[in-house]
C-alpha positions in Angstrom: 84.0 176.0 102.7 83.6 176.1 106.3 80.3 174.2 106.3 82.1 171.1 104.1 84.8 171.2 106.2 82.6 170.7 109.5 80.2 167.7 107.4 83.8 165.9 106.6 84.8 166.3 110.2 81.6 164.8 111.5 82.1 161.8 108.8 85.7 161.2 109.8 85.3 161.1 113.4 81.8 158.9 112.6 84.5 156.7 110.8 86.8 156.5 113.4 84.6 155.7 115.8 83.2 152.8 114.0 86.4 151.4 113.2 87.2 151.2 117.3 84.2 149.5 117.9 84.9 146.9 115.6 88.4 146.7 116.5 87.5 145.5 120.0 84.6 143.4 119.2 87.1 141.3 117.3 89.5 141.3 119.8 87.1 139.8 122.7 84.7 137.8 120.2 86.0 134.6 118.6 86.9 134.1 115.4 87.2 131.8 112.3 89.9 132.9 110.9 93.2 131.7 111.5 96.3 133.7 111.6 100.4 133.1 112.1 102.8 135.4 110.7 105.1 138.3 111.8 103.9 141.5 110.4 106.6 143.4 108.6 107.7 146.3 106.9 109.1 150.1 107.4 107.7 153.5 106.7 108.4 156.9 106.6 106.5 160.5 108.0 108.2 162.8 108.4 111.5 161.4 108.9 110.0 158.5 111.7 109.8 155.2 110.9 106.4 154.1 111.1 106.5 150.3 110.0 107.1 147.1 111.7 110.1 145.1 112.2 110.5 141.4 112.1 109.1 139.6 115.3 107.4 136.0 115.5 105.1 134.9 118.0 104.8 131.2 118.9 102.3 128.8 121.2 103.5 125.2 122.3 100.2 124.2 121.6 97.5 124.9 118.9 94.5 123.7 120.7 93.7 123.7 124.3 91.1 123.5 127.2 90.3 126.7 129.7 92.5 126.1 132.8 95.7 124.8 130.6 98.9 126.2 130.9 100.3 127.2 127.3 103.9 127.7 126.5 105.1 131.2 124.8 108.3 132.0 122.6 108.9 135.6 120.7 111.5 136.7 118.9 112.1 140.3 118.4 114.9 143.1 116.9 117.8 143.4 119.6 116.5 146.6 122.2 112.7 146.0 121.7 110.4 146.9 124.7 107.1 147.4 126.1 106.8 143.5 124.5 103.0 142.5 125.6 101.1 139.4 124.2 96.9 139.6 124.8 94.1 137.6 124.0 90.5 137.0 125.3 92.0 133.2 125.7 94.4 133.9 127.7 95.1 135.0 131.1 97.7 137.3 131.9 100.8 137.0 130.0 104.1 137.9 131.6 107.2 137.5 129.6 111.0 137.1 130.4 113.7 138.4 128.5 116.2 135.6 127.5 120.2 136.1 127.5 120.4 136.6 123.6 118.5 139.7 124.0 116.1 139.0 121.0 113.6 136.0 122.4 111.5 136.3 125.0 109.2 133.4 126.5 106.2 133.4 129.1 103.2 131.1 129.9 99.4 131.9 130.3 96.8 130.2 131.1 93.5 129.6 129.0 90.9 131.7 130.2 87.4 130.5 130.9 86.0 131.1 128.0 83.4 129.3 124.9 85.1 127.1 122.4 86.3 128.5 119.2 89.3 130.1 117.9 91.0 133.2 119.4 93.4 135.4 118.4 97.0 135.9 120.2 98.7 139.3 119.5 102.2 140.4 120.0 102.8 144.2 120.6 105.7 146.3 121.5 108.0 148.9 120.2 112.0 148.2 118.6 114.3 150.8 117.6 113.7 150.2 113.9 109.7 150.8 114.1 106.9 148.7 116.0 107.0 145.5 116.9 103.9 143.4 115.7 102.9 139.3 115.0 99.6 137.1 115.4 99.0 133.6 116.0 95.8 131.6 117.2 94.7 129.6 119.6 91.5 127.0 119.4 89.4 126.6 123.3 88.3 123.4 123.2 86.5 122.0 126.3 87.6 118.1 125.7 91.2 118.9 124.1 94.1 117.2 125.9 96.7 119.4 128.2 99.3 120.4 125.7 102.4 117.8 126.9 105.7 119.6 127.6 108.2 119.3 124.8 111.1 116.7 125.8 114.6 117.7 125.7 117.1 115.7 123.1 120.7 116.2 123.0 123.0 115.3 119.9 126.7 115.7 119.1 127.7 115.8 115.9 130.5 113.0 116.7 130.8 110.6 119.5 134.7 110.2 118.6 137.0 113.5 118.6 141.1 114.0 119.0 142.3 117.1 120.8 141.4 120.1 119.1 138.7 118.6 116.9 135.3 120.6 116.7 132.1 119.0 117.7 128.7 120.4 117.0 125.7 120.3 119.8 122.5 120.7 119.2 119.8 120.7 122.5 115.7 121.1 122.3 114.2 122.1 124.6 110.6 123.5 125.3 109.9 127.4 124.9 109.9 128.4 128.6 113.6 127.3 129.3 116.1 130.2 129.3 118.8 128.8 129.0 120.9 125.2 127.6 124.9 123.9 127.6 127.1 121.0 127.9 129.4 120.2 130.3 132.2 117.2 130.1 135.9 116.7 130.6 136.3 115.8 127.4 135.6 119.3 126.0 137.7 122.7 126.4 136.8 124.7 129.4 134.5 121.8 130.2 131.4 123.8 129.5 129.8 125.0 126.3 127.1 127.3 126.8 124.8 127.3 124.2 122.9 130.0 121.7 118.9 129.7 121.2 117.1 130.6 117.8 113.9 131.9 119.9 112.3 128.1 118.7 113.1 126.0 121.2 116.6 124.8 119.4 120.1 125.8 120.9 123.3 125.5 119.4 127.2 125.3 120.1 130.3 124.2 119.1 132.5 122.5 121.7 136.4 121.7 120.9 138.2 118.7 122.6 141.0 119.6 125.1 144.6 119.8 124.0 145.0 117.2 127.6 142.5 114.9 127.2 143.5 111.3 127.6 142.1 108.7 125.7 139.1 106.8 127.0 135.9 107.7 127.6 134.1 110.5 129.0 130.6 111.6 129.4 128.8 115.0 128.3 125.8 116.3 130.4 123.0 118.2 129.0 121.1 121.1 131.0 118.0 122.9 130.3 117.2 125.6 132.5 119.2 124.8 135.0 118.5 121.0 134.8 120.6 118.3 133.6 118.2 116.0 131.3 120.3 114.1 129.8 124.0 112.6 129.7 125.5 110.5 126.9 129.3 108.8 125.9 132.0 111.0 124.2 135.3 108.5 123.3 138.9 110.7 122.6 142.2 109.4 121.4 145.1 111.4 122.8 148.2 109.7 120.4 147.9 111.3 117.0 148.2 114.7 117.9 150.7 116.6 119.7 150.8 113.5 122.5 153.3 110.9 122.4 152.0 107.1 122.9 153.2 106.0 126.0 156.4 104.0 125.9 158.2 101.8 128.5 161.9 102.3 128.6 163.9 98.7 128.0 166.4 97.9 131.1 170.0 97.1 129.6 171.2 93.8 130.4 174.2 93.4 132.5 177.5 92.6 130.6 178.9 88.8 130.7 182.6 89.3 131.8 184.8 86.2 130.7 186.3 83.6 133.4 190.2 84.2 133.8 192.5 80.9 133.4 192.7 80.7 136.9 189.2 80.0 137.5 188.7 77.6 135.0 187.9 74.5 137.0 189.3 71.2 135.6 186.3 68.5 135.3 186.4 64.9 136.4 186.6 61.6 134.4 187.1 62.1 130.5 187.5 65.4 129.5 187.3 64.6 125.4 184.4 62.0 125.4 182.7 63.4 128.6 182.4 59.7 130.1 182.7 59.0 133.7 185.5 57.8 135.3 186.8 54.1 135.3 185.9 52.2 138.2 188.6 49.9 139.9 187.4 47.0 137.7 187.0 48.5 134.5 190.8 50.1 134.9 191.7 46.2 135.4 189.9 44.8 132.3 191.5 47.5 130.6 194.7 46.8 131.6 194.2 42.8 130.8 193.5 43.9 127.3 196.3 46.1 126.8 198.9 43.2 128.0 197.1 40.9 125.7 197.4 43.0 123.1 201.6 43.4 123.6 201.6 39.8 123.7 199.8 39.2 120.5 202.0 41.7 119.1 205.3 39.9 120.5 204.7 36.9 119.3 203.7 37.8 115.8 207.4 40.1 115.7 209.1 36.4 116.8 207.4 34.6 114.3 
């Protein structure tokens, strides 16, 4: 029994050995066969957990030359650590926690090495198990430098009354830690913004109870930078505002003239005409004595 047991030992170990030095000759030699998925899974000995937890591992760029800088974004269980990212492509990766606690970015430049494809592994440790994901990266002597992701803003609204939600959404590229809004239009004037470990950050922003109505302007930052800035319009009247309105000066009473300062026109009062002149009062006084004449002699007839 004791002679088996020493034969199985030697095979083991023989085994074990064997499986190293494949394991690291496929780490450092290229290979065909491309990989990107998060490993994942849980296990038990002995009470442990011995499986994996959910983690992805991302490049902002597929392809590459040696001496190009590529992009990195990982996603991880809340409390991971001892997060390390290695390949025989890459130099050496250093990578920065962001604030949701669960994505981490980093860049690394591509080593020096014959063209092919290349494996990029994720390792680390989380409270639920270890932390584990692949992706792959192709050297390419003539390949383009990966171009840097451009940053877009959009609001879901351009038009909002106080108290109305609006939904922002910002991309930006992997290695930017952090994104929000700012504008006068919104409560707080700033909305800082929550990332999903891809590149795409999200928030909602509320219009202020004392906005006025016009227009206002809402600025994008990434990283630290503004990128971008576009038009925001708000009506105040509809809400809890009143439309302005301009109070209506009374008008001043007429009083009513007393007799005594009624003032007594010249020339005819009942036709309005102008006064007789000194020879119209004669013809009129001609015509009247004609007329008693007329009149006499028609009574003597």
């Amino acid at each position: 029994m004791r002679k088996a047991f020493t034969i199985s030992g030697i095979v083991l170990a023989s085994s074990m050995a064997l499986g190293v030095a494949g394991t690291a000759f496929a780490a450092d030699a290229p290979h065909p066969t491309p990989t990107s998925s998060a490993s994942t899974g849980t296990g038990t000995a002995g009470g442990a957990k011995t499986g994996t937890t959910d983690a992805s591992l991302k490049l902002s760029a597929s392809t590459a030359k040696p001496g190009a800088s590529v992009e990195i974004s990982v996603t991880a269980p809340e409390g991971s650590t001892s997060l390390a990212v290695s390949s025989a492509a890459l130099g050496d990766v250093k990578l920065t926690e962001g604030k949701s606690g669960t994505t981490w970015t980093g860049t690394a430049k591509v080593a020096d090495v014959k063209d092919g494809n290349y494996g990029v592994a994720l390792t680390g440790s989380a409270p639920g198990g270890k932390v584990q994901a692949t992706a792959q990266l192709t050297v390419k002597a003539g390949a383009p430098d990966p171009k840097p992701q451009s940053p877009t803003l959009r609001l879901s609204k351009d038009f909002g009354r106080p108290g109305d939600k609006v939904a922002v959404t910002v991309t930006t590229g992997a290695g930017d830690q952090s994104a929000q809004v700012k504008s006068g239009a919104f409560a707080g004037g700033q909305v800082n913004l929550t990332s999903d470990g891809k590149g795409t950050w999200t928030g909602t922003a509320v219009v202020a109870n004392d906005v006025k109505t016009g227009y206002y302007g809402v600025d994008a930052f990434a990283g630290g930078k503004k990128f971008d800035t576009v038009k925001f319009s708000t009506e105040a009247s509809g809400h809890d505002k009143k439309p302005d309105v301009k109070p209506v000066t009374p008008v001043k009473p007429v009083t009513p003239l007393k007799p005594s300062e009624h003032k007594k026109p010249k020339g005819s009062v009942n036709t309005g005409q102008a006064p007789l002149t000194a020879a119209g009062t004669e013809a009129v006084t001609e015509a009247v004595t004609a007329a008693g004449a007329v009149q006499d002699a028609t009574r003597n007839a």
